[in-house]
C-alpha positions, 0 to 999 in steps of 0.5 A, a space after each residue: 423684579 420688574 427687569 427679571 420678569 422682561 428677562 423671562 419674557 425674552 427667548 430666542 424669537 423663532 418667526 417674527 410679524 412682518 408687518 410689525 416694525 420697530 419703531 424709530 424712537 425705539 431703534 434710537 434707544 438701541 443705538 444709544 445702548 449700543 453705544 453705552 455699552 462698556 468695553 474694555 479700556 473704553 475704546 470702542 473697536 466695534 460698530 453697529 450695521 443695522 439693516 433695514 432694506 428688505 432685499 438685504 435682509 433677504 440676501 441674509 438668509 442665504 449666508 445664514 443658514 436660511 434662518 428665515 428671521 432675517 427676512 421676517 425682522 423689522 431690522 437686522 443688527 450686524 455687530 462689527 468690530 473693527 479691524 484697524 486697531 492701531 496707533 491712531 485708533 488708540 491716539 483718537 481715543 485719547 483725543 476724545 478724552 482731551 476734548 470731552 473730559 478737558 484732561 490735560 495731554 501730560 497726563 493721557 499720555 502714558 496711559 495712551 503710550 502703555 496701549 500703544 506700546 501692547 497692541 503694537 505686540 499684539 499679532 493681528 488674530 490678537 487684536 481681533 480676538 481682543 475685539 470680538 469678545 467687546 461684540 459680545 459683551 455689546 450683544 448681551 447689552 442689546 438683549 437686554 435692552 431690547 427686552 426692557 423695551 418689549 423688543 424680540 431678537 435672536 441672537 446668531 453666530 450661526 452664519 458665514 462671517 466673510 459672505 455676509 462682509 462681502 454683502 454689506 461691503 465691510 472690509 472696505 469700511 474696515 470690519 469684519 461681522 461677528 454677530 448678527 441680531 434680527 429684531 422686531 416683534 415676535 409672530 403670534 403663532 410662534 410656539 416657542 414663545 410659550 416654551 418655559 425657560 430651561 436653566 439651571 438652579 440659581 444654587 447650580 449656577 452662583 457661587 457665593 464665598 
């Protein structure tokens, strides 16, 4: 039961000490659970910014909303994905496999020339849109991670994904922001960290069969 009692402990942080910083064994923890984290076929077409400089941090603010956070936080994790999906990112994907795994190309290559073959069909909103949905499961797999840690966050879609790309000058490294994650250690005179969970019934929310 222990993970059900971190999970009951996460909420959405509303104002974070500024003078708490994440330490770096623990950012070397969520960078490697951000790594771990599944996606679909393995091919991994996302990337984690994590912003630490303040003056960026504070830049955030302004295309977020002014949610004060992202100023407030340790760090910011701006979850990516990657817009170049294409024959050589699916080829090196395979490459991967040959080298770590020692699996015979003969046998990667109609696997690795049946993914080629459906992302070539795919329009370029389809392959972002296939890419989006492995940031997401990557920012359910952070939240827990960092709550396992004793780490706050706050998840954010609220924010304008071209501005903050500008900021951090994604488009010329190839991505595009989908999800911003400012981390750190929650304010004691946040109230919201005293608010009970709102859910469903686990009877309302799981269907057995």
């Amino acid at each position: 039961m222990r993970i059900i009692e971190h999970l009951q402990w996460r909420y959405a942080t509303k104002t974070f000490d500024t003078t708490k910083k994440v330490s770096p064994e623990k950012l070397d923890i969520v960078k490697h659970a951000f790594n771990l984290t599944a996606t679909s076929y393995g091919l991994q077409p996302i990337k984690l910014v994590i912003v630490a400089n303040q003056e960026l941090k504070e830049q955030l603010v302004s295309v977020a909303f002014n949610q004060k956070q992202l100023e407030q936080a340790s760090h910011v994790l701006v979850l990516c994905i990657q817009t170049g999906i294409d024959k050589a990112f699916v080829s090196e994907y395979f490459h991967r496999v040959h080298s770590i795994r020692e699996t015979p190309k003969d046998i990667l290559q109609p696997f690795q020339d049946f993914l080629i073959s459906d992302f070539e069909k795919k329009p370029q909103e389809g392959r972002e849109a296939w890419a989006i949905n492995q940031a997401y499961l990557a920012l359910g797999n952070l939240l827990t991670v960092c709550a396992l840690e004793g780490i706050d966050s706050c998840p954010m879609e609220g924010f304008k994904p071209a501005a903050c790309d500008d900021l951090l000058n994604l488009e010329e490294q190839g991505l595009k922001s989908v999800l911003l994650l400012p981390i750190g250690y929650r304010a004691e005179d946040d109230m919201f960290s005293e608010f009970k969970k709102v859910r469903k019934p686990i009877a309302e929310s799981i269907i057995e069969l």
